[in-house]
N, C-alpha and C positions, 0 to 999 in steps of 0.2 A: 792190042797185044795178043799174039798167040795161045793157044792152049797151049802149048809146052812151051813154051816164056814166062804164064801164070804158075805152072807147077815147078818149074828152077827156080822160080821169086820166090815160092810160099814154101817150098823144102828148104830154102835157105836161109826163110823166115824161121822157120820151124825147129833146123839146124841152131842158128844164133839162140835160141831159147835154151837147149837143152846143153852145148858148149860150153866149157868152162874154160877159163885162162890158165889154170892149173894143172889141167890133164886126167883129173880123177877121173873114175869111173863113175858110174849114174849109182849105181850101188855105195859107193864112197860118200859121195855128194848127199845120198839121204839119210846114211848113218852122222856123218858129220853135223850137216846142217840139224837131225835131230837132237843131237847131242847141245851144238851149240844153242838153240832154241831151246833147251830146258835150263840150262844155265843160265840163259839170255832172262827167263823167267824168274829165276831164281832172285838172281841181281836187281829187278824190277820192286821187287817181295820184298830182298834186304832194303832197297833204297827206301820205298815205300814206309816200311816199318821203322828203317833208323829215322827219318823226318819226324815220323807221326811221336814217338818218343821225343824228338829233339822240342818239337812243338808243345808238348805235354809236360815236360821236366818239370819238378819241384822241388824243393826239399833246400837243405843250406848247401850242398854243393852246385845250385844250378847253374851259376854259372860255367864253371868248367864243364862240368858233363856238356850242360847245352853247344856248347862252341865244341867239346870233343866232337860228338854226336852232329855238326853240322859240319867239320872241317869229314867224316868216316860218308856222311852223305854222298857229300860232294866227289871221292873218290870213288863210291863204290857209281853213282851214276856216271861220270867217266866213264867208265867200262862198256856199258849199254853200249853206248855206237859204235866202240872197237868190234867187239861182238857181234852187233848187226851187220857190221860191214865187213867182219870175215865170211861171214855166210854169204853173204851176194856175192862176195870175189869167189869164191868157191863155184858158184854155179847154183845154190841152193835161193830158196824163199825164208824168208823170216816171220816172226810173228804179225801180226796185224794189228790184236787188239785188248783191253784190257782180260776179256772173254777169253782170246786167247791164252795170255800169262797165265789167269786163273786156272787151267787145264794143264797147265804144266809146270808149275811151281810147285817144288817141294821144299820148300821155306813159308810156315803156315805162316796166316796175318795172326794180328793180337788185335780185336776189336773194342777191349774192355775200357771202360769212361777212365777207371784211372789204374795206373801201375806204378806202386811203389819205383823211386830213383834205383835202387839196389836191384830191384827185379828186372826192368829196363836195363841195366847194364851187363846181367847175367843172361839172361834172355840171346840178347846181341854177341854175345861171347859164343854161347850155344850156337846160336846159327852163322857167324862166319866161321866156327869151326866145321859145321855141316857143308858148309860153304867149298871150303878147304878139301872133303872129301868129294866132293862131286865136281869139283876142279881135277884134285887127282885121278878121276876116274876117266873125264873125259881127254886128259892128258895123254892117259893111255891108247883110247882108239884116235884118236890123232897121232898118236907115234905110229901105229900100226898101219896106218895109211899113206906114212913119212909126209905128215903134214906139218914142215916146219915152221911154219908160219904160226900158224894155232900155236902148235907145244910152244913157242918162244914167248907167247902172247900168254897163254896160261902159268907158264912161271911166273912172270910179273904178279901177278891175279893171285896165286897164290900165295908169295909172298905182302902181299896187301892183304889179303884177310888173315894170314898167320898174325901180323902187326896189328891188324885189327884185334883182334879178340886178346892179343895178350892184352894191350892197351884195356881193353873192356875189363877183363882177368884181374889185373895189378890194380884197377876202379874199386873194384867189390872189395878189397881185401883189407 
């Protein structure tokens, strides 16, 4: 092959990397994809932490809480791969690895051996409402970009952790 056959191949190579199906700008694409990667984080956090909860439950309401707490699981990791897989349709990279998440998660863990049921479900309340504003916020620079894809997808998400945390809410009460 030619040298200028290897450099049309490997610009075209080079090109399909940095392309998007969407059209954004390279500037777009790393505001977004960072946005969506801290969310993506977030959700990791939530899932993480409602299991470890759902795994630990005690008390005389366990069973409900436990199947609450494993049916709010199941939903919030749902999410995870819509989320990962807007960012690669985007043109962006996604997280890697737990190291990662940990670096960008602003939903802290709860490591303690045991947590009262009550504090467990206030706890969870607390953080998909945290959840809820850093939904809203990323809503916003995805509007900003007319990324309708995202904002459609973040509605959903939002309304799932609103239902979340009341559900958690009307628990404690």
């Amino acid at each position: 092959m030619s040298t200028q056959a290897t450099r049309q191949t490997t610009h075209r190579t080079e090109a399909a990397k940095t392309d998007n199906p969407d059209g954004f700008s390279p500037e777009q694409v790393k505001n977004l994809s960072g946005v969506l990667n801290a969310l993506l984080a977030d959700f990791f956090a939530l899932y993480l932490k409602t299991k470890n909860f759902h795994w630990h439950m005690s008390g005389p309401h366990f069973r409900d809480y436990h199947l609450l707490l494993d049916d709010q699981g199941d939903q919030i990791f749902k999410a995870t791969d819509d989320i990962a897989e807007r960012v690669r349709k985007i043109g962006g990279e996604t997280i890697r690895s737990i190291g990662h998440i940990a670096r960008l998660q602003r939903i802290a863990d709860n490591d303690y051996d045991f947590v009262p049921a009550h504090g467990m479900l206030e706890e969870l309340a607390a953080d998909n409402k945290a959840l809820v504003q850093s939904l809203r916020e990323t809503h916003e620079i995805a509007s900003e970009a007319n990324d309708y894809a995202t904002t459609s997808m973040i509605e959903v998400w939002i309304d799932e952790a609103e239902r979340r945390a009341w559900f958690l809410f009307e628990s404690t009460r």
